[in-house]
Backbone as CSV, one residue per row, in Angstrom:
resi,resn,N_x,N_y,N_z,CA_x,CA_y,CA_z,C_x,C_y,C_z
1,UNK,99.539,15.559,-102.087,98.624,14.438,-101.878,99.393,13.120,-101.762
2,UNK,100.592,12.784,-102.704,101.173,11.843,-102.488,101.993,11.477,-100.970
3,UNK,102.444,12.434,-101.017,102.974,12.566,-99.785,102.184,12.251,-98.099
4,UNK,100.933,12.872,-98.073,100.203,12.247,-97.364,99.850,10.572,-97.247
5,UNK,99.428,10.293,-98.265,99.470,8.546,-98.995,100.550,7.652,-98.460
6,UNK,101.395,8.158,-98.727,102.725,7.367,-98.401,102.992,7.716,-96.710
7,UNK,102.519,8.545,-96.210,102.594,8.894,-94.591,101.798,7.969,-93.939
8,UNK,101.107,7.308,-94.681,99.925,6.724,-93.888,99.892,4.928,-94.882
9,UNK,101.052,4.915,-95.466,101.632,3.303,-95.475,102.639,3.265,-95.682
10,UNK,103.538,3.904,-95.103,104.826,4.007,-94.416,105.392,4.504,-93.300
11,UNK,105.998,3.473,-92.239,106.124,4.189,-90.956,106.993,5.103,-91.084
12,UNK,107.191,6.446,-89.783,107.626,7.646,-90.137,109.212,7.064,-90.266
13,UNK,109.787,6.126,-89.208,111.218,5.542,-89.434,111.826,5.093,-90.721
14,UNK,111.128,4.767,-91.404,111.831,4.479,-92.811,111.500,5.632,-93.572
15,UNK,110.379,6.148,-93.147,110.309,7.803,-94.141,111.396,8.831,-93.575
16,UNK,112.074,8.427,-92.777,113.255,9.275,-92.132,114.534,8.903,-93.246
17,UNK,114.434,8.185,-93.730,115.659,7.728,-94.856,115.455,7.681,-96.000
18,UNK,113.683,7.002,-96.495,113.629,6.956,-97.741,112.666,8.128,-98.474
19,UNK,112.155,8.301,-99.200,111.215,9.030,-100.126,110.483,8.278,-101.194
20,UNK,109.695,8.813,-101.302,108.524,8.030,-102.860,109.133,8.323,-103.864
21,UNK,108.609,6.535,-104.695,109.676,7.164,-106.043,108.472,6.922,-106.752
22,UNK,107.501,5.577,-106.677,106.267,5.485,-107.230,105.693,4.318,-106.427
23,UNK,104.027,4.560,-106.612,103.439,3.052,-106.308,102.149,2.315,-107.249
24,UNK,102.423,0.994,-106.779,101.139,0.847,-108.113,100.199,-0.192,-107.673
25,UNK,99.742,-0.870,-108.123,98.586,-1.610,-107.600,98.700,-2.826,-108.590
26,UNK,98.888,-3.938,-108.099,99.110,-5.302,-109.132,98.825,-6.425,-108.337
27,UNK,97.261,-7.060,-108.773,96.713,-8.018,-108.717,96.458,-7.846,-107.232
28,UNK,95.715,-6.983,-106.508,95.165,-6.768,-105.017,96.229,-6.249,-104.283
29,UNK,97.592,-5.899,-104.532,98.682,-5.885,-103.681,99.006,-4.315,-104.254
30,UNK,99.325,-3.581,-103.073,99.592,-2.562,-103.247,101.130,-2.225,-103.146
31,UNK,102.226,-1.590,-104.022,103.438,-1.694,-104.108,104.075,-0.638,-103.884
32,UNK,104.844,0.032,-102.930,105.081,1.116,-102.807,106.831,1.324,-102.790
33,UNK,107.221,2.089,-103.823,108.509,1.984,-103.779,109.196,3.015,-103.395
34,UNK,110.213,3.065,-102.397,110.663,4.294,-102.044,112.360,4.139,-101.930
35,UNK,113.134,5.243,-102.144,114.486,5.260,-102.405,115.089,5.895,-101.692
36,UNK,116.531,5.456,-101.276,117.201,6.093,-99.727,117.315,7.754,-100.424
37,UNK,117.138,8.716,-99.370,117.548,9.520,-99.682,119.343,10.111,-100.028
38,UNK,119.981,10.999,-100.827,120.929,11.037,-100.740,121.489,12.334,-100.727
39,UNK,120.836,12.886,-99.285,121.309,13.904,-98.251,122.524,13.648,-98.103
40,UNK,123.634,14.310,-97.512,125.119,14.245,-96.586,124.700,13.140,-95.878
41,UNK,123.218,13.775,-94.516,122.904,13.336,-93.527,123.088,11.415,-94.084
42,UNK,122.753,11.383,-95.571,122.053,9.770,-95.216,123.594,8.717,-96.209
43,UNK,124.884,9.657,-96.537,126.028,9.345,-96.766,126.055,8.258,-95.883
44,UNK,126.874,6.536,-96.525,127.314,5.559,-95.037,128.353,6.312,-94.513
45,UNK,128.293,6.304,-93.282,129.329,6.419,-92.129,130.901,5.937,-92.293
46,UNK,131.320,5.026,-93.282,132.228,4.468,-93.518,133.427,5.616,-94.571
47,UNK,132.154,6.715,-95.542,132.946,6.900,-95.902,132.914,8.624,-96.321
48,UNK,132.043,9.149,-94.930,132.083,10.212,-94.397,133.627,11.148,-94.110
49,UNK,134.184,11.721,-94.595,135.577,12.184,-94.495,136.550,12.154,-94.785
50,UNK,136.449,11.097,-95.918,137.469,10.267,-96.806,137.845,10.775,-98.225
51,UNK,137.062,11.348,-98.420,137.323,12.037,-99.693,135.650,12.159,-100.935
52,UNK,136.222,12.269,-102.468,135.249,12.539,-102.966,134.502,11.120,-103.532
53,UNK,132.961,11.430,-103.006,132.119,10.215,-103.284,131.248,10.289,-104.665
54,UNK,130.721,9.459,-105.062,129.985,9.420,-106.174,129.185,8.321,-105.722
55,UNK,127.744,8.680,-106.683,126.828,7.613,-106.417,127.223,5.886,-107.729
56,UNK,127.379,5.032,-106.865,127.723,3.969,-107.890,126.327,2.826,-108.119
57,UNK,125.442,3.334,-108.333,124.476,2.584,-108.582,123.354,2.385,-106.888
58,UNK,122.503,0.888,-107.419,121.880,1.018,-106.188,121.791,-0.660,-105.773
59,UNK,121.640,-0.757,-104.680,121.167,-2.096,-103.977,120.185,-2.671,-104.622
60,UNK,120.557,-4.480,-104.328,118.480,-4.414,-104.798,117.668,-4.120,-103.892
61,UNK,116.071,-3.968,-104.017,115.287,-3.516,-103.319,115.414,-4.633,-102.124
62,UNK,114.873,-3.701,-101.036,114.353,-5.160,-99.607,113.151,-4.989,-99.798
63,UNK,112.114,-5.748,-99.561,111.202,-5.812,-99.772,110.232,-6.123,-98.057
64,UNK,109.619,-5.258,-97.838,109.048,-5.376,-96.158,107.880,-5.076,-96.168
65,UNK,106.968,-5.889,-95.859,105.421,-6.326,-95.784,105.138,-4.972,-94.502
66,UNK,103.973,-4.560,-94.824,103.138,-3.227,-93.658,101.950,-3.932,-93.744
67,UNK,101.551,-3.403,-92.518,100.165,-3.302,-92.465,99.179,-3.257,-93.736
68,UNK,97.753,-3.965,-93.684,96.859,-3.983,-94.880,96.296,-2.732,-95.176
69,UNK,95.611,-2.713,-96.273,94.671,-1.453,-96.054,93.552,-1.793,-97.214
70,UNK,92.457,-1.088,-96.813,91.449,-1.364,-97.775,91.637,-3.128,-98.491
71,UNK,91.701,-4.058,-97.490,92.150,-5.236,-97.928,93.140,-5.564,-98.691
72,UNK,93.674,-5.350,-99.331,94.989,-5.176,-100.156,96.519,-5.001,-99.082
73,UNK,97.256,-6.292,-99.456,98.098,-6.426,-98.913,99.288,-5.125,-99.405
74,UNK,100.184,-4.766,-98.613,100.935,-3.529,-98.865,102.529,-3.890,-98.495
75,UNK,103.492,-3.862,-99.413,104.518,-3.877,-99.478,105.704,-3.030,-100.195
76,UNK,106.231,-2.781,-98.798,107.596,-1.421,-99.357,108.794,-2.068,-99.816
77,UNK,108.966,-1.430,-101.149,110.107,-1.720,-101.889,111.174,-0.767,-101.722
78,UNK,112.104,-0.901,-100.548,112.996,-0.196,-100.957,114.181,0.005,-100.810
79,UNK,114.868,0.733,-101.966,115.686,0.790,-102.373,117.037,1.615,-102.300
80,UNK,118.375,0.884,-101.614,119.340,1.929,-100.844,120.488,1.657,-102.036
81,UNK,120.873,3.308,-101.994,121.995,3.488,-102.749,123.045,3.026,-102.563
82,UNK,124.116,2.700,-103.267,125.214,2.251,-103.625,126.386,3.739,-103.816
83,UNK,127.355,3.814,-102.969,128.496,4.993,-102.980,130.053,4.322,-103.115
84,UNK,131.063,4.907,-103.601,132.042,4.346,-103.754,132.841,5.552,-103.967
85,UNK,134.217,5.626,-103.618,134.808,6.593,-103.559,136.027,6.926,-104.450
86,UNK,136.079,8.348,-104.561,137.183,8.057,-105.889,138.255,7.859,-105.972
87,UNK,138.739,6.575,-107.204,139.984,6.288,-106.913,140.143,4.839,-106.108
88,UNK,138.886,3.954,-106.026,138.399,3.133,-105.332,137.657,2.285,-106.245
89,UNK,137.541,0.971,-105.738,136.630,-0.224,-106.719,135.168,-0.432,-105.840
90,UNK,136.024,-0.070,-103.738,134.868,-0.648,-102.987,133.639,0.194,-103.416
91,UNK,132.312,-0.545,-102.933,130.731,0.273,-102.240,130.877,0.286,-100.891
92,UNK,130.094,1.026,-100.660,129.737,1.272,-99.385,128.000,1.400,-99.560
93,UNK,127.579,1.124,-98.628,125.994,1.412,-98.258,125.519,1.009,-96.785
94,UNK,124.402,1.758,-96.747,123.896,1.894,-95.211,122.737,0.643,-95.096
95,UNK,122.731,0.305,-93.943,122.194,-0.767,-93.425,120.991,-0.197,-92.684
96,UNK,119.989,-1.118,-92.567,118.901,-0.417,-91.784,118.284,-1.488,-90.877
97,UNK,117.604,-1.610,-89.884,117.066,-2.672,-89.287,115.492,-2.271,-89.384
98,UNK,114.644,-2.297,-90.489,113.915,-1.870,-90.203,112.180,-3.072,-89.881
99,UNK,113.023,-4.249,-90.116,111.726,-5.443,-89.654,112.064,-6.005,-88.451
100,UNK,110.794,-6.949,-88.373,110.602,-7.772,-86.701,111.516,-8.822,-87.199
101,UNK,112.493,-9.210,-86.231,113.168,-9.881,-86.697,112.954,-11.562,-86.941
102,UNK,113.371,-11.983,-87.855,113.209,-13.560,-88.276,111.651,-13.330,-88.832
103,UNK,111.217,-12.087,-89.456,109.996,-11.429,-90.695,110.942,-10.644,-91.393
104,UNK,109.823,-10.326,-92.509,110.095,-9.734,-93.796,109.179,-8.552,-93.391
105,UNK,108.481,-7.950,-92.287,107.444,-6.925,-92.303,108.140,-6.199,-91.282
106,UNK,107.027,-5.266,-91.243,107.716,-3.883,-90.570,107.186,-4.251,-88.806
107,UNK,108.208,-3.798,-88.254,108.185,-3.913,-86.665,107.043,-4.235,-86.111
108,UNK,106.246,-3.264,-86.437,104.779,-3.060,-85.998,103.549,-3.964,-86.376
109,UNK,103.886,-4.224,-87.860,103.305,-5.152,-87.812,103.556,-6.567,-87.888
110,UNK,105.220,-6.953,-87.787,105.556,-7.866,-87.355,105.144,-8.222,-85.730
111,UNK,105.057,-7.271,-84.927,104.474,-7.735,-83.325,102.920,-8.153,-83.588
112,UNK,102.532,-7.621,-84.260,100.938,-7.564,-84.640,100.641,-8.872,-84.906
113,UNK,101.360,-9.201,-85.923,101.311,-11.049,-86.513,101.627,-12.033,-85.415
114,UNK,102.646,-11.828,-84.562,103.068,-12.367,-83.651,101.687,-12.988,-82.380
115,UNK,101.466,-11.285,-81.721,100.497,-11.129,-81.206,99.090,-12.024,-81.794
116,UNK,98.382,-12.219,-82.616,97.412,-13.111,-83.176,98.014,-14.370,-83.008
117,UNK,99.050,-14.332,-83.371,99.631,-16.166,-83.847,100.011,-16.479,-85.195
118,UNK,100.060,-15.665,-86.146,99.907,-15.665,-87.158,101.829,-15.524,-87.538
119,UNK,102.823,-15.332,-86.698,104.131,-14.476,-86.976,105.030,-15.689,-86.302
């Protein structure tokens, strides 16, 4: 059931990286937090082949405004891991482009805001 929920206030592109960790509801605003996955597939690129990785904590959240629902404004919190390799001080982490740019919301409905006048 959760899983459906989160399919339907989260576009499938960021559900391609992240997963539900929880969501909650505070003061009309609906909060949905989701965390990079940490598949091989979703390892940064930087430090793919280099040797042995460990998870070193996490980013802070980005925070990216979606679409409303049931009036209640809806915002994804989320949150990408932190990797560092052993024998090493650097992080590494993956980057995502996932808003309209010069917004804090998601593509879609960054054109959306735009489109009205509102963006």
């Amino acid at each position: 059931m959760e899983t459906t929920l989160i399919e339907l206030l989260a576009p499938d592109y960021i559900l391609e990286h992240f997963e539900f960790e929880r969501i909650e509801k505070i003061s009309g605003v609906i909060r949905v937090h989701l965390v990079e996955k940490s598949d091989p597939g979703h390892y940064p690129k930087a430090i793919i082949g280099k040797g042995q990785r460990s998870l070193n904590g996490f980013m802070n959240p980005i925070e990216v405004q979606t679409f409303p629902t049931q009036g209640k404004e809806v915002f994804l919190f989320l949150k990408r891991r932190r990797w560092k390799l052993k024998g090493s001080d650097n992080s590494y982490f993956n980057t995502y482009s996932f808003c309209q740019e010069g917004m804090k919301a998601t593509k879609e409905f960054g054109s959306f805001l735009k489109e009205i006048g509102r963006g």
